[in-house]
N, C-alpha and C positions, 0 to 999 in steps of 0.2 A: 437506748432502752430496748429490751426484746420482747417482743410479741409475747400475749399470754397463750397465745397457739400453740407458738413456736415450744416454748415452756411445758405446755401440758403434753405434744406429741412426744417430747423427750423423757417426759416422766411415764406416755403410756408405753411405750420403747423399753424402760426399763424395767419397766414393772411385765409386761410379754415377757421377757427373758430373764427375768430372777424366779416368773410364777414356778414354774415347772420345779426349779432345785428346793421350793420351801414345801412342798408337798409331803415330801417322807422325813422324820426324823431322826429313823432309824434302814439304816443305810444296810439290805439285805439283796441277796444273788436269787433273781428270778429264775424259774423253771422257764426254758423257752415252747415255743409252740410254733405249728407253720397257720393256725387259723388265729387270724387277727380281730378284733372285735377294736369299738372306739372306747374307751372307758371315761365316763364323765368327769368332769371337772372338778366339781362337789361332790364331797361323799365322806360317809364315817370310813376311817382306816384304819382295820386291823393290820398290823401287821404280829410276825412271829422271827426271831433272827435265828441264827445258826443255835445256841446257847438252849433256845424254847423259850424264852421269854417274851413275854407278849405286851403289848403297844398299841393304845387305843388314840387315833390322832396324834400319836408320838409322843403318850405321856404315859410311863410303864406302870401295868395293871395287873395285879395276883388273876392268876387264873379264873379263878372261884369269881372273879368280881365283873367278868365281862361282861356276861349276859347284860346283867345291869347296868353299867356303863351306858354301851352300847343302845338300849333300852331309852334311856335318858335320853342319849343325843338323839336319837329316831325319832322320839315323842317331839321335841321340841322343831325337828323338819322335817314330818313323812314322806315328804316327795325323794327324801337322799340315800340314797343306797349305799349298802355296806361293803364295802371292797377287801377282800384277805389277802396279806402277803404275806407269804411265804419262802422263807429261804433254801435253798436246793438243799443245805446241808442240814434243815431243821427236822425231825422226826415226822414222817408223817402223819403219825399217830395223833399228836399237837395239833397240826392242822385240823384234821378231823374234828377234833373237841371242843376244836375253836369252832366252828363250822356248826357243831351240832349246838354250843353254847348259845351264840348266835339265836340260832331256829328256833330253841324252845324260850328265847326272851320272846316271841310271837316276830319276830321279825322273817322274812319271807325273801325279797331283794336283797339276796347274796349273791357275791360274785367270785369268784379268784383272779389278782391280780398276774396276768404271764408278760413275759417279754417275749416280741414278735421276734421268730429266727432272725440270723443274720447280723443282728446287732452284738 
């Protein structure tokens, strides 16, 4: 019989190394950058893919509908901050919009998601 230890260090083992790939659900080309910042764990996630299609925690949202979205999730955990991604080939205009849709839900903790050079 194996240890419930044993068991559970294997289950936190895999769970460390699946967390990171369940994060995005829409699979987009970051802008690089040489200033690295740590980006939290938890957080609402915008993204935006090549196309301008936009993606709130990885469930696709009309534009018009962010702010609120967004809104919601924030209400129900103020502490979590809202993260934008952005794909190098998406318009930047899109980003912006998104950015400013964001700010006028009353939400403030925006972030842009980059990848650190080198990668």
């Amino acid at each position: 019989m194996t240890p419930l230890v044993d068991v559970m260090l294997v289950l936190l083992i895999i769970f460390i190394i699946s967390a990171p790939l369940l994060r995005s659900g829409t699979k987009v080309t970051l802008p690089k950058a040489a200033v690295r910042e740590s980006q939290p764990q938890r957080a609402v996630l915008v993204t935006i893919d090549r196309g301008g299609q936009a993606f709130v925690n990885g469930e696709r949202v009309a534009l018009g509908e962010i702010g609120g979205r967004v809104s919601t999730l924030v209400a129900r955990a103020p502490e979590l901050p809202v993260l934008i991604e952005g794909d190098t080939e998406a318009e930047y205009g899109k980003i912006v919009a998104v950015m400013d849709l964001v700010r006028q839900a009353g939400i403030q903790n925006v972030s842009l998601v980059l990848e650190p050079e080198g990668k």
